[in-house]
C-alpha positions in Angstrom: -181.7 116.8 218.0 -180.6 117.9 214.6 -180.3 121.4 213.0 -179.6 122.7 216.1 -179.3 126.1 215.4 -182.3 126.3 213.4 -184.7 125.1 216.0 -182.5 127.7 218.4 -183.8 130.5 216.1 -187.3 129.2 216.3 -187.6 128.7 219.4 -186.6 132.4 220.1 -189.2 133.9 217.9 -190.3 131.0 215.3 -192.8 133.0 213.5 -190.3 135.6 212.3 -188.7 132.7 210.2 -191.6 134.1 207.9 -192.1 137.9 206.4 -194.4 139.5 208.3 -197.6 140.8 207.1 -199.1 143.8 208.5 -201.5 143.0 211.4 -201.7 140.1 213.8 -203.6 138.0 211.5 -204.1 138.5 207.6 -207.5 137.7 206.2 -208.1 134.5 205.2 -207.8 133.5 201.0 -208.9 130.9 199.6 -206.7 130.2 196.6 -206.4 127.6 194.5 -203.2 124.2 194.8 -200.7 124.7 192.1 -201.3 121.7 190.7 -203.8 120.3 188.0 -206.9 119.4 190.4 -209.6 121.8 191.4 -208.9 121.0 195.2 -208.8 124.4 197.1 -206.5 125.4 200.0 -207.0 127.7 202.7 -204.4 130.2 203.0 -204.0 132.5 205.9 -201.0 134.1 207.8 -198.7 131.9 209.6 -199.9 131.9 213.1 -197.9 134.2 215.1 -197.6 132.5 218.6 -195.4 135.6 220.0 -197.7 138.2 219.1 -199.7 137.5 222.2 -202.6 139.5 222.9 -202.7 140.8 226.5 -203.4 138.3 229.1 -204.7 138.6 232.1 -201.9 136.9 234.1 -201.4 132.9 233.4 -204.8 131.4 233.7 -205.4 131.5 230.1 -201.9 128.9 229.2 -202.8 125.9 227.4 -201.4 123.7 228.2 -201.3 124.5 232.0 -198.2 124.4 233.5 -197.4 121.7 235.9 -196.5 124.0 239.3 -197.1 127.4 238.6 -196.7 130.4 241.4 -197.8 133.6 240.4 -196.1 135.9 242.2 -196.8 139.9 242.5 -195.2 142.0 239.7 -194.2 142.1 236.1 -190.6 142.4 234.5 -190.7 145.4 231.7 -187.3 144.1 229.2 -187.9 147.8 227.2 -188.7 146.2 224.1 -191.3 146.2 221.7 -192.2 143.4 219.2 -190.3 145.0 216.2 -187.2 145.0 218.8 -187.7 141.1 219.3 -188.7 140.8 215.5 -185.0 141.8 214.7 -183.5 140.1 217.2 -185.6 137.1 216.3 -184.1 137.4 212.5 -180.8 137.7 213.4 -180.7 134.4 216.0 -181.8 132.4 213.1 -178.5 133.2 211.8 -176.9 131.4 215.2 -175.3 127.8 214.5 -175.1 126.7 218.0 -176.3 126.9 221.6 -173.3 129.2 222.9 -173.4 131.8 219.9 -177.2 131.8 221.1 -176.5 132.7 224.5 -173.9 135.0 223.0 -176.1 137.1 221.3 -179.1 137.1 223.5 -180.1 140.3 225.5 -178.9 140.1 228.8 -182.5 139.7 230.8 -183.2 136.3 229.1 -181.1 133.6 230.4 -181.5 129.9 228.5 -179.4 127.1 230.4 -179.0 123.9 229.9 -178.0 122.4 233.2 -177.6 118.0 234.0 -181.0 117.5 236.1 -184.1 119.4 237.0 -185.0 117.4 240.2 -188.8 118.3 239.9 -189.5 115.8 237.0 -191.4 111.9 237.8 -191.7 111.5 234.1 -190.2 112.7 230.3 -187.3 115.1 231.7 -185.9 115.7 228.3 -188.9 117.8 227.7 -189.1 119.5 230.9 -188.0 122.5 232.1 -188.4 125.7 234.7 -189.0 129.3 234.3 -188.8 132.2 236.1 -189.7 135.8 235.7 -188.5 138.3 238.2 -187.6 141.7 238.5 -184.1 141.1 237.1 -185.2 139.0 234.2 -186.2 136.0 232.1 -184.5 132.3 233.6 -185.6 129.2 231.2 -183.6 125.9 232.6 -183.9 122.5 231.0 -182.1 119.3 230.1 -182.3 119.1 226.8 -183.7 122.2 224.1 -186.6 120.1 223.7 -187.0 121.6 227.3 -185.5 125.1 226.4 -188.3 124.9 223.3 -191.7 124.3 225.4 -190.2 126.7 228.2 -190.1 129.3 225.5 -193.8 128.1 224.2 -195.3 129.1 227.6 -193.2 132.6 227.8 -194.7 133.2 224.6 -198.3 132.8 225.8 -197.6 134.7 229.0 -196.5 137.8 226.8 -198.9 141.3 227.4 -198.4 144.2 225.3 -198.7 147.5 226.6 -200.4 150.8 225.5 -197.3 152.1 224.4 -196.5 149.4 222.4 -193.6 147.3 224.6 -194.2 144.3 226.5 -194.1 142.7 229.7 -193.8 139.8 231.9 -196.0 139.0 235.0 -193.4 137.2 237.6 -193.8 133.8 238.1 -192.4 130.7 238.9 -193.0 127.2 236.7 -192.0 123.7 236.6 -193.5 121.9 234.1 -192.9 118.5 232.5 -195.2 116.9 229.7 -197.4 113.9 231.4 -196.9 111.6 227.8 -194.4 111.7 225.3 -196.3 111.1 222.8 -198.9 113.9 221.7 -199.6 113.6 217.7 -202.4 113.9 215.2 -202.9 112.3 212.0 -204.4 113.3 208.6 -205.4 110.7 206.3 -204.1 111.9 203.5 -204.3 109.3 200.9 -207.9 109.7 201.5 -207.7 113.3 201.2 -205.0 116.4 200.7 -203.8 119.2 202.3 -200.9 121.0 200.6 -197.3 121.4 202.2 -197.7 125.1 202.9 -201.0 124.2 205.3 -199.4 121.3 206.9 -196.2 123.7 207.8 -198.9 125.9 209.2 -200.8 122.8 211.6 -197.3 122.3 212.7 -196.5 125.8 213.8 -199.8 126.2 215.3 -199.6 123.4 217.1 -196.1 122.7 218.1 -196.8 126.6 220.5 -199.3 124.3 222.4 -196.8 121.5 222.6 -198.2 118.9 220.5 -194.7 116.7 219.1 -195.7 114.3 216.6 -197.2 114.3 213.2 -198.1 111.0 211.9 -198.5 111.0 208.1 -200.9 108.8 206.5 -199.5 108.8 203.0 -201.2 105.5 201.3 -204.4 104.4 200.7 -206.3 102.3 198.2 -207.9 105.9 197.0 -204.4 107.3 196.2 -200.9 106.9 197.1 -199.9 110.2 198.3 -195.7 110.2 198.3 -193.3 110.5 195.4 -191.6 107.4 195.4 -188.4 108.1 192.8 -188.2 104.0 191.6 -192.0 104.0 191.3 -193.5 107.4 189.3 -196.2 104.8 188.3 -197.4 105.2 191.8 -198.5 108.5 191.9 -199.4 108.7 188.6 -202.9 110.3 188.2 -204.2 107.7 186.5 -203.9 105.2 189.8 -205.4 107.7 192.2 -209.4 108.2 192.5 -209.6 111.0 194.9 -207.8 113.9 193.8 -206.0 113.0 190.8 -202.3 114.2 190.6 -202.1 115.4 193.6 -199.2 113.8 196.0 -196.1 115.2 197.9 -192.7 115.3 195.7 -189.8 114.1 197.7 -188.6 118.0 197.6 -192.0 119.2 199.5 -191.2 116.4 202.1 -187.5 117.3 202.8 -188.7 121.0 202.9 -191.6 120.2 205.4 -189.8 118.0 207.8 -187.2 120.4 208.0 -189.9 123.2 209.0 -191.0 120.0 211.5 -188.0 119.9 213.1 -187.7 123.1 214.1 -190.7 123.1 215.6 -189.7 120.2 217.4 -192.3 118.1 215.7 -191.5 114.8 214.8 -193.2 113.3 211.6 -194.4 109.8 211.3 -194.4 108.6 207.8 -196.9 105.6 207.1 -196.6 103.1 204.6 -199.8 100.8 205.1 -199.2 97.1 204.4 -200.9 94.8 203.4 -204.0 96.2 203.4 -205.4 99.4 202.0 -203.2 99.0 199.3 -205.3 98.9 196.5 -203.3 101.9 194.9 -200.1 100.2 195.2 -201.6 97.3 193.0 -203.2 99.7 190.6 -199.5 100.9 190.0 -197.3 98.4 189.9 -199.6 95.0 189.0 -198.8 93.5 192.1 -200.0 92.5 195.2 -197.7 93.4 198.3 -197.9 90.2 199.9 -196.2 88.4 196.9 -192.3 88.2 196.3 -192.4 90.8 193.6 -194.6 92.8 196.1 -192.2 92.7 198.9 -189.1 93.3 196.6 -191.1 96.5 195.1 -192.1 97.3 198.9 -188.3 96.9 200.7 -186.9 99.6 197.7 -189.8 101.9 198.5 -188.9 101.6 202.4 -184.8 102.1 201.5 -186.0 105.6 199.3 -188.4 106.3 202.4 -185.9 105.6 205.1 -183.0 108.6 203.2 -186.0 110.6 202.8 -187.1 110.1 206.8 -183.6 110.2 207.9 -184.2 111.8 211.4 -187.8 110.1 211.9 -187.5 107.8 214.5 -190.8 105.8 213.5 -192.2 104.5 210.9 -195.6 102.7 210.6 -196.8 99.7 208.9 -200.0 99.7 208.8 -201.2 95.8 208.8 -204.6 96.4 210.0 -208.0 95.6 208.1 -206.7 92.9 205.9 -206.4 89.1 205.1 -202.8 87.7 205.4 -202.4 85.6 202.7 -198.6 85.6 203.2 -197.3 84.5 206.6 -193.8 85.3 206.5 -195.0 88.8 205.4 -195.3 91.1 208.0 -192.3 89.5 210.3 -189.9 90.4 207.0 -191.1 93.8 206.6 -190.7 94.8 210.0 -187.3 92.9 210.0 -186.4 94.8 207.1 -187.7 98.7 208.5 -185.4 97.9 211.4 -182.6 96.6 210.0 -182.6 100.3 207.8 -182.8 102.1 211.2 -186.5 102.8 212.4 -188.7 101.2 214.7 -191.7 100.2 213.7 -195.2 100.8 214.5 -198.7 98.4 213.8 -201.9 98.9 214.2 -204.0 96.7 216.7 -205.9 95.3 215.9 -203.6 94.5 213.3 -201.3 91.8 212.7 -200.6 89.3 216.1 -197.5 90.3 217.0 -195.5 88.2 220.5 -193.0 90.7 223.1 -190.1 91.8 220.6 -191.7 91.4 217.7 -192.9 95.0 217.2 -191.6 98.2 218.7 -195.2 100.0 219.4 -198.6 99.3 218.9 -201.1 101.5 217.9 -204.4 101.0 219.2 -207.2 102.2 217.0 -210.5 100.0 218.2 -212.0 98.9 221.8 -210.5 95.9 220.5 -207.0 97.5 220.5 -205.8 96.1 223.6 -201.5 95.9 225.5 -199.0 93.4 224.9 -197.1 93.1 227.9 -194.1 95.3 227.6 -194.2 96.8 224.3 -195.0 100.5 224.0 -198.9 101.8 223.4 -200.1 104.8 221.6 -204.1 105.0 222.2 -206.1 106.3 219.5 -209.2 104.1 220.9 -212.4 106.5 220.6 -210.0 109.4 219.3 -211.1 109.1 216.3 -212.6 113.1 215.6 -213.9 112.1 212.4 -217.1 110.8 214.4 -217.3 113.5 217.4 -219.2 116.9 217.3 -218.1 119.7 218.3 -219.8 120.2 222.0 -220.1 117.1 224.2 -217.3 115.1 222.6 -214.6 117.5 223.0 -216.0 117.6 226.6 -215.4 113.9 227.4 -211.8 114.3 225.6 -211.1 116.7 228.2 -211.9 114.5 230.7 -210.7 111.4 230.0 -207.3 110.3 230.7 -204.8 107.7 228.3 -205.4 104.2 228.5 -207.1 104.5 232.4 -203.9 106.4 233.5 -203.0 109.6 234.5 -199.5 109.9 233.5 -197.2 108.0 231.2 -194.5 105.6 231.9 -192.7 102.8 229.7 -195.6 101.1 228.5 -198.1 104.1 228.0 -196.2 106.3 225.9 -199.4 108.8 224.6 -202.0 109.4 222.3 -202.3 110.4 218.9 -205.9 112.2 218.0 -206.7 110.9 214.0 -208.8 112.5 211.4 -210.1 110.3 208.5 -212.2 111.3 205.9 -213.5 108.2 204.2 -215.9 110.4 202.5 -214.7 113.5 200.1 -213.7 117.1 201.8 -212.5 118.6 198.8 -211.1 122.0 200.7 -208.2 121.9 203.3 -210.4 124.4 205.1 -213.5 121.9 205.1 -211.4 119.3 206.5 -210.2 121.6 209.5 -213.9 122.9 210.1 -215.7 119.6 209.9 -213.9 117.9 212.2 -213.7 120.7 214.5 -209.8 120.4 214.4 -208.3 123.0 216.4 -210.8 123.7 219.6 -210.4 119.5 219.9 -206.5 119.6 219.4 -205.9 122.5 222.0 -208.1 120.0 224.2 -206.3 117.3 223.6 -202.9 119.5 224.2 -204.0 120.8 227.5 -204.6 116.8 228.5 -202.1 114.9 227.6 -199.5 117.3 228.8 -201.0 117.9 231.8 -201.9 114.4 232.4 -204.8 113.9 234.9 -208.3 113.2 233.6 -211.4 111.9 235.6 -211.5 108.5 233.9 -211.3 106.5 230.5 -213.6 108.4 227.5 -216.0 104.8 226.9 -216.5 104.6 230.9 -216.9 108.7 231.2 -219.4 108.8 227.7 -220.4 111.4 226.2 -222.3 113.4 229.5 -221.3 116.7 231.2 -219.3 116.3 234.3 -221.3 115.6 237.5 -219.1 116.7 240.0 -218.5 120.0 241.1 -214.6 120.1 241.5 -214.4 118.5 238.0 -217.4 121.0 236.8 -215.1 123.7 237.7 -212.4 122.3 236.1 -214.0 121.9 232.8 -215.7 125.7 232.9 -211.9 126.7 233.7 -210.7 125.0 230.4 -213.9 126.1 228.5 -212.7 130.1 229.0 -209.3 129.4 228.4 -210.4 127.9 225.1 -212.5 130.7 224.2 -209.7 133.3 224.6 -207.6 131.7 222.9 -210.5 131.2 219.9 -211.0 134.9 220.5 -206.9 135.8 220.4 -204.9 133.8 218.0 -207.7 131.9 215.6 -209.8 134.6 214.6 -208.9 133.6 210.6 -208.8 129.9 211.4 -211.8 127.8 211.2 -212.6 127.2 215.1 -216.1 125.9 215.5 -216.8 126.2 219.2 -219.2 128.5 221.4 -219.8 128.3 225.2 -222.4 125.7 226.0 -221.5 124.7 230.1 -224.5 127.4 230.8 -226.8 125.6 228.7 -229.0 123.3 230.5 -232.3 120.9 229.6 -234.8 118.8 230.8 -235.3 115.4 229.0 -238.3 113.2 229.1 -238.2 109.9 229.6 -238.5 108.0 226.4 -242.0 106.7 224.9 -242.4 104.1 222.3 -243.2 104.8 219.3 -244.2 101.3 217.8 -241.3 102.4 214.3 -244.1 105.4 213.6 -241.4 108.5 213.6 -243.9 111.1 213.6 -246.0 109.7 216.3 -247.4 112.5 218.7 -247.6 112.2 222.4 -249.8 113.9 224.6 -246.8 115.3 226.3 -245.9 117.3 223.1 -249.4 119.6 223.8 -248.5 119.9 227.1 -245.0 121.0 226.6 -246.0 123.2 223.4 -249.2 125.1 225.0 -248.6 124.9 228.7 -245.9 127.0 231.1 -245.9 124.6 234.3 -244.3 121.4 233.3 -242.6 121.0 236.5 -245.1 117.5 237.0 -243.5 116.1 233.6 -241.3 113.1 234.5 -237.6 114.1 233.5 -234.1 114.3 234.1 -231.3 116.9 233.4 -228.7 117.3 230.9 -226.2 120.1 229.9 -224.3 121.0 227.0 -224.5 122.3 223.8 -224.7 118.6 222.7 -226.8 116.3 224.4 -226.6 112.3 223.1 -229.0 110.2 224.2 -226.8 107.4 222.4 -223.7 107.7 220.9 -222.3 107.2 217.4 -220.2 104.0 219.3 -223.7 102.8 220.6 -223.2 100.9 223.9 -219.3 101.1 224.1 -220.1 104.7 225.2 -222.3 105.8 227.0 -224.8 108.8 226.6 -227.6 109.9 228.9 -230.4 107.4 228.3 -229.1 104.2 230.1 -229.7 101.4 227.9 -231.3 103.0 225.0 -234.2 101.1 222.6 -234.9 101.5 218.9 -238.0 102.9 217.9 -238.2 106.0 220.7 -239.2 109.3 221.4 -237.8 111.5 223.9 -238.4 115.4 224.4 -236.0 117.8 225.4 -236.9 121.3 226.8 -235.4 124.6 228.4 -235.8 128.3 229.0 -233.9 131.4 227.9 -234.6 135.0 229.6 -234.1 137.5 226.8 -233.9 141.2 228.5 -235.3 142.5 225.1 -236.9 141.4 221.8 -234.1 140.2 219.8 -233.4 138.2 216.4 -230.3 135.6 217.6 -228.3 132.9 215.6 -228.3 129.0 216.3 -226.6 126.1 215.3 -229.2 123.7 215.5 -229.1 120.1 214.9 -230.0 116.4 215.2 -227.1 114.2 213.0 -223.6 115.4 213.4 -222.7 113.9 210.1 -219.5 111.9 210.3 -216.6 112.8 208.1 -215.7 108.6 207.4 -219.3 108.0 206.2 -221.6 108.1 203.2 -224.6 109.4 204.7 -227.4 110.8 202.9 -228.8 113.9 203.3 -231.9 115.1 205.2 -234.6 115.1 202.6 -236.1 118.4 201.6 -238.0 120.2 204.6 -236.4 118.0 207.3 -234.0 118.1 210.1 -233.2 114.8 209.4 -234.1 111.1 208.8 -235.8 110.8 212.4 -238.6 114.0 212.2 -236.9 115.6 214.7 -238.3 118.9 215.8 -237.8 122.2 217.1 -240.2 124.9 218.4 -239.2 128.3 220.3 -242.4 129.6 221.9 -244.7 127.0 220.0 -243.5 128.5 216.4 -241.9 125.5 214.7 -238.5 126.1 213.6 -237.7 125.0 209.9 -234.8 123.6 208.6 -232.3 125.5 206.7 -232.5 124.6 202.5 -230.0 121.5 202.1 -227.6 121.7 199.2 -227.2 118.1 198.7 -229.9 116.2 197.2 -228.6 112.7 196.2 -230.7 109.7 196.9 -227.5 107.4 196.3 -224.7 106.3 198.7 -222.0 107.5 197.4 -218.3 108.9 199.6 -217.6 111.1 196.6 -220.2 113.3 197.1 -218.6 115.5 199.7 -220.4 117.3 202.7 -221.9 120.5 202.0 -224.6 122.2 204.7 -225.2 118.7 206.5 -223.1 120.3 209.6 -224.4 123.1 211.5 -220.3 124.4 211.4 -220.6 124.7 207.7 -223.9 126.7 207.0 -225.2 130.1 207.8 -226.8 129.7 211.1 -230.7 129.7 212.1 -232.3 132.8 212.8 -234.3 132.3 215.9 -236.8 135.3 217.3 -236.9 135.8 221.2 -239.2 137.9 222.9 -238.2 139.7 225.5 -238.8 137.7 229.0 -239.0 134.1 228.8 -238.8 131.7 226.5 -238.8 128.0 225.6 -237.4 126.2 223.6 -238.9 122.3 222.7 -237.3 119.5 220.5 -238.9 116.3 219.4 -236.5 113.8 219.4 -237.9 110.1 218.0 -235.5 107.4 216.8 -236.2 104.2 214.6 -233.2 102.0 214.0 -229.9 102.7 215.1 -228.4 101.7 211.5 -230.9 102.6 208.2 -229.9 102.5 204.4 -229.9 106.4 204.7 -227.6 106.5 207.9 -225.1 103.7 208.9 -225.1 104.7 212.4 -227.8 106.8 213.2 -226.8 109.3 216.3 -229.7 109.7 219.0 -228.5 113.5 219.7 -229.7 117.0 219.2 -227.3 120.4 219.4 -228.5 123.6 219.8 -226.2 126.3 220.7 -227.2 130.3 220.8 -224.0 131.8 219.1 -225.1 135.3 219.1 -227.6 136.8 221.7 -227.5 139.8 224.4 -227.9 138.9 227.9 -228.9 135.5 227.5 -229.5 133.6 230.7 -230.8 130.1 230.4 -232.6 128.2 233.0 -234.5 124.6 233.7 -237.9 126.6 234.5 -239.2 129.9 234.0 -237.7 131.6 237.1 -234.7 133.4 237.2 -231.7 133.4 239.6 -231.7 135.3 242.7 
C-alpha cells in the first residue's frame, strides 16, 4: 500500500483531513461546476464518519461484523471529539506505522501481527477488535485490516451528555466475504465533479466498499485529459456536457484522496466500441493501425497517470470486430505497461490466459474456467426502484455463492445514465444510490445471501428466519438514513409493514381502461374476503419486472394485455392529511421514455382510489411527445417530486389500484414495468392490515 502514512492519518480520524464546519452536517448547496457548462453540483459537508451519533450498542453496524460478542460494559477514553479532532490533525503529520503508534494515546492499541487464524477468505483485509475496560485493541495483517477495523470503531462510537465518548465492550473478528466491492459511474455519459466523487469515496470507503471503477469514455464524450490528444476532450467532440472532462491534475488529486481511503480506482478506456468520441477527435477508427498507435500512447499517458491502479479495463463489449488482431494487442500491450486487464462479457471471446478478469454485465455474462469474475449481472441500478429491488439485492448472493474464493472475486454495483441527468444530485437520487450501496456493502462483505437475484426476483422474502433478517437490515438502514445522510439524497422509507391483496389477472382484450365488475365491488363494498387473491408486501410490488421473464415478479408467467387489482387497509387513529410516493413506471435512468400524458399516472391508466375518492396524478413537467435521451428526467420519479397528499379518516381505510397492462414494449415505453409503489412517508400511528380488523 502506498502513502502509508497518509492512509495512517485517515484511518485514525479521515474526516478531519478536511476543516470542519460547524455542526454534524452542513446544509446542502447547490452551486454551480467551475467550468463553462450549466451542469450543477451538489455540495454538502464531507461526511463525517466519526461523528457518530449515539448507538444503541452494535446492531446498527453496516456492514455487520463477521463474529461479534457484545459483552457487558463500555470503556470511557476521557475524550471528547475536539480531543480526537486534534489528535486526528496531528497523526496526518505521521510518515510511518511506528511514529503512529508513537504518538497514539495509550488506550488504542493498532498491531500488526503475521496471522489472524479466524480468517477462510481475504486475510489482508481482516482484522479483530476489542474493547475492554483497559482499552481499544485493533489487530490485522495488513492496514488494509487496521483501516476497516477502524471503520467499525467508528460506527460503534456514542457520545455522551457531557460531550465525551464511549465504547460499549465487545469482541469482533471480521473478514470481508469478496474482495471486490466497487461501483461505477458512467461518466462519459454523464459528470460528476472531482470534489463529489472524493465525497462518494469517503462515504463509502466507512462502509467498506474498495473499488471505484471509472467509466471515463463514451461515444457521448470522452471524459479524461489525455496530454498527446487535447482534441479529445475538446468541446466540440463531446454531446453531453460540452467542456466538461477531468484534467490530469484533478485525477492525481483524486486518486490520491482514493488511496487514503483505501479505495482503489479502476480507470476504463472502452475499446472498440462506444468510441464514437474517440473518432470524432482524432479521424480515426480504433481498430485501424493509426487507431491502435493513437490508442497504445493514450494507455502509456494513462498507465503514469494510474500508477498504483492495479486494473485497467477495456471495454470490448457491444461492438463489431472488424480487426482480429485487435483486442489480443491491446491487452498485450496494457500488460506489458504493468496492469491487468479487465473485459466485459459478453465482450470479446477470450480462451484461459488471455485476459486477467471478466466482467460480467448480462445473463449472458457467463465463467471461463479459471479466470477471475466480477458479477455486475442484474446490478445494474439504473433499472431498479427504490423498494423491492434493493430488497432482492439484499438477498441475493454473488454469482450462486456465498463467499468468494479464486474465481469469484466480487461484484461491482453500475450506474448508467443513457439518458441526460444534468445535476450530480439527480444522478444520486434517481438511482437511489446510497440506501442500494449500503445494501450492497452489508452483502458482499458479509457474504451469505438466500440465493441468486434472477432465481430470488423481485418478491419479499417468504421465510421467516430470512423475514427477520431483512426487517433487521431494514432498521439498520433507516438509522443510518436518519444519522449520517440527513443532507444526502437517500430515497428510502420503511415498507416490510406494508402488505396487499392482489387479484388474479383478467383480460382485457388491449382495451386499457376496461372495467371489471370486481372494481365496484372493491370500490363500494367492505367484505371482499370472497375476492380470489394472493398476498404481496413491499413498498414495491412487480407483477413483472423490467428484465421480463429472467426475473421473476409475483404473477407467474405474466400475459400482455391484463388487468390485475391490488388492495389494502390502513387504521388511522385520527383524521389526518399524510404524504405518498405513489406510482406505476419507475422510469429507468438508461432509457428514453416518454412521459405520462397530461392527467395520467402513466401509459397503462393505472389507478388509485383511498376510500373510493380517486387519487389524481401530480402535474408532469415534461411534455414532449418525441424520443429523445437529451431531455432529462424531471417529476417522472416519485423520489424527485413533491409527494401526494392523501386524506385518511380516522379508523379504516382502503386503499385500491387498478393495475392494466397492454404490451410489454410500446413506442412510449421500451420496457414497460407491470408494477405499482405506494409508500406512506409521513403519517401518525399508521398500522396497515390485509382486512379491516386490527391486531390483537
Amino acid at each position: 500500500m502506498h502513502h502509508l502514512g497518509i492512509l495512517l492519518g485517515f484511518l485514525l480520524f479521515n474526516s478531519f483531513s478536511q476543516e470542519k464546519d460547524s455542526g454534524i452536517f452542513e446544509k446542502s448547496v447547490l452551486s454551480e461546476t467551475p467550468t463553462n457548462s450549466s451542469i450543477v453540483s451538489i455540495n454538502p459537508s464531507p461526511f463525517p464518519p466519526n461523528s457518530i451519533h449515539c448507538t444503541t450498542a452494535t446492531e446498527n453496524l453496516i456492514p455487520q461484523p463477521q463474529k461479534i460478542e457484545l459483552l457487558e460494559g463500555e470503556f470511557f477514553p476521557a475524550v471528547n471529539c475536539d480531543h480526537l479532532d486534534l489528535w486526528g490533525k496531528s497523526i496526518l503529520k505521521k510518515k510511518s506505522f511506528r511514529e503512529i503508534n508513537e504518538s497514539r494515546p495509550s488506550w488504542l492499541n493498532l498491531s500488526i501481527i503475521p496471522n489472524l487464524k479466524f480468517t477462510p477468505v481475504n486475510s489482508e483485509e481482516a482484522y479483530s477488535l476489542e474493547i475492554n475496560d483497559s482499552g481499544i485493541y485493533i489487530q490485522a495483517q495488513s492496514l488494509k485490516g487496521i483501516f476497516y477495523g477502524w471503520q467499525t470503531l467508528k460506527q460503534l462510537q456514542k457520545v455522551q451528555k457531557d460531550g465525551t465518548i464511549s465504547f460499549p465492550f465487545v469482541k469482533i473478528q471480521d473478514w470481508p466475504a469478496f474482495r471486490i466491492r466497487g461501483f461505477m459511474h458512467d461518466l462519459g455519459r454523464s459528470f460528476i465533479p472531482i470534489k463529489e466523487l472524493k465525497e462518494q469515496v469517503q462515504i463509502l470507503s466507512a462502509y467498506k466498499i474498495n473499488f471505484f471503477h471509472w467509466h471515463l469514455t463514451e461515444d457521448i464524450a470522452w471524459r479524461l485529459e489525455i496530454k498527446a490528444f487535447p482534441e479529445l476532450t475538446h468541446p466540440s467532440n463531446m454531446t453531453r456536457f460540452p467542456g466538461l472532462y477531468y484534467s490530469q491534475a484533478e485525477v492525481r488529486d483524486f486518486l490520491d484522496f482514493a488511496e487514503m481511503h483505501g479505495v482503489q480506482v479502476i480507470p476504463e478506456i472502452d475499446m472498440p466500441g462506444h468510441s464514437a468520441a474517440f473518432e470524432r477527435a482524432l479521424g480515426v477508427d480504433m481498430q485501424t493501425e493509426e487507431g491502435i498507435s493513437a490508442l497504445k500512447i493514450i494507455l502509456e499517458e494513462v498507465r503514469e497517470l494510474f500508477r498504483n491502479s492495479d486494473y485497467i479495463h477495456l471495454g470490448t463489449d457491444e461492438v463489431k470486430f472488424t480487426n482480429l488482431d485487435f483486442v489480443p494487442e491491446m491487452v498485450a500491450f496494457a500488460r506489458d505497461l504493468g496492469f491487468k486487464v479487465i473485459s466485459w462479457n459478453p465482450g470479446w471471446e477470450y480462451k484461459e490466459g488471455e485476459i486477467d478478469l471478466l466482467h460480467l454485465w448480462s445473463y449472458r455474462g457467463k465463467r471461463l474456467g479459471t479466470v477471475p469474475v466480477v458479477d455486475s449481472r442484474f446490478h445494474y441500478i439504473n433499472h431498479f426502484d427504490p423498494f423491492a429491488d434493493l430488497i432482492s439485492l439484499f438477498r441475493s448472493n454473488v454469482l450462486g455463492q456465498n463467499q468468494g474464493d479464486s474465481v469469484v472475486a466480487g461484484s461491482i454495483l453500475a450506474t448508467w445514465n443513457d439518458r441526460s441527468l444534468p445535476t450530480s444530485e439527480s444522478i444520486l437520487r434517481e438511482n437511489n444510490f446510497y440506501p442500494l450501496m449500503l445494501t450492497f456493502a452489508e452483502r458482499l462483505w458479509k457474504g451469505g445471501g438466500y440465493g441468486y437475484f434472477n432465481d430470488l426476483g423481485v418478491k419479499y422474502p417468504q421465510e421467516k428466519k430470512e423475514q427477520e433478517a431483512w426487517e433487521i437490515f431494514e432498521n439498520k438502514l433507516l438509522f443510518h438514513k436518519t444519522s449520517y445522510f440527513s443532507q444526502y439524497p437517500f430515497p428510502y422509507f420503511k415498507q416490510s409493514h406494508q402488505k396487499w391483496n392482489i387479484t388474479f389477472p383478467f383480460d382485457n382484450l388491449g382495451k386499457l381502461d376496461s372495467v371489471f365488475q370486481i372494481e365496484k365491488i372493491l370500490l363500494e363494498s367492505d367484505n371482499l374476503e370472497t375476492i380470489p387473491h394472493f398476498h404481496a408486501q413491499g413498498g414495491t410490488v412487480y407483477l413483472r419486472h423490467v428484465w421480463g421473464d429472467l426475473v421473476p415478479g409475483y404473477i407467474t408467467d405474466p400475459k400482455p394485455n391484463s388487468t390485475v387489482y391490488a388492495y389494502a387497509w390502513i387504521y388511522s387513529p385520527i383524521h389526518q392529511q399524510v404524504d405518498a410516493w405513489i406510482s406505476f413506471h419507475d422510469y429507468s435512468r438508461s432509457e428514453k421514455d416518454l412521459p405520462p400524458s397530461k392527467g395520467k399516472w402513466d401509459w397503462n391508466d393505472s389507478r388509485i382510489w383511498v376510500n373510493g375518492q380517486e387519487v389524481l396524478p401530480p402535474n408532469w413537467q415534461n411534455y414532449h411527445t418525441i424520443l429523445d435521451p437529451e431531455i432529462p428526467l424531471t417529476n417522472e420519479n416519485f423520489q424527485s417530486r413533491n409527494p401526494t397528499e392523501i386524506q385518511l379518516q380516522e379508523g379504516w381505510n382502503k386503499v385500491v389500484l387498478k393495475l392494466p397492462i397492454g404490451k410489454f414494449s410500446t413506442p412510449e415505453i421500451r420496457l414497460n414495468k407491470w408494477m405499482f409503489s405506494f409508500v406512506l412517508i409521513h403519517g401518525e400511528n399508521l398500522e396497515w392490515s390485509l382486512n379491516n380488523e386490527r391486531k390483537k
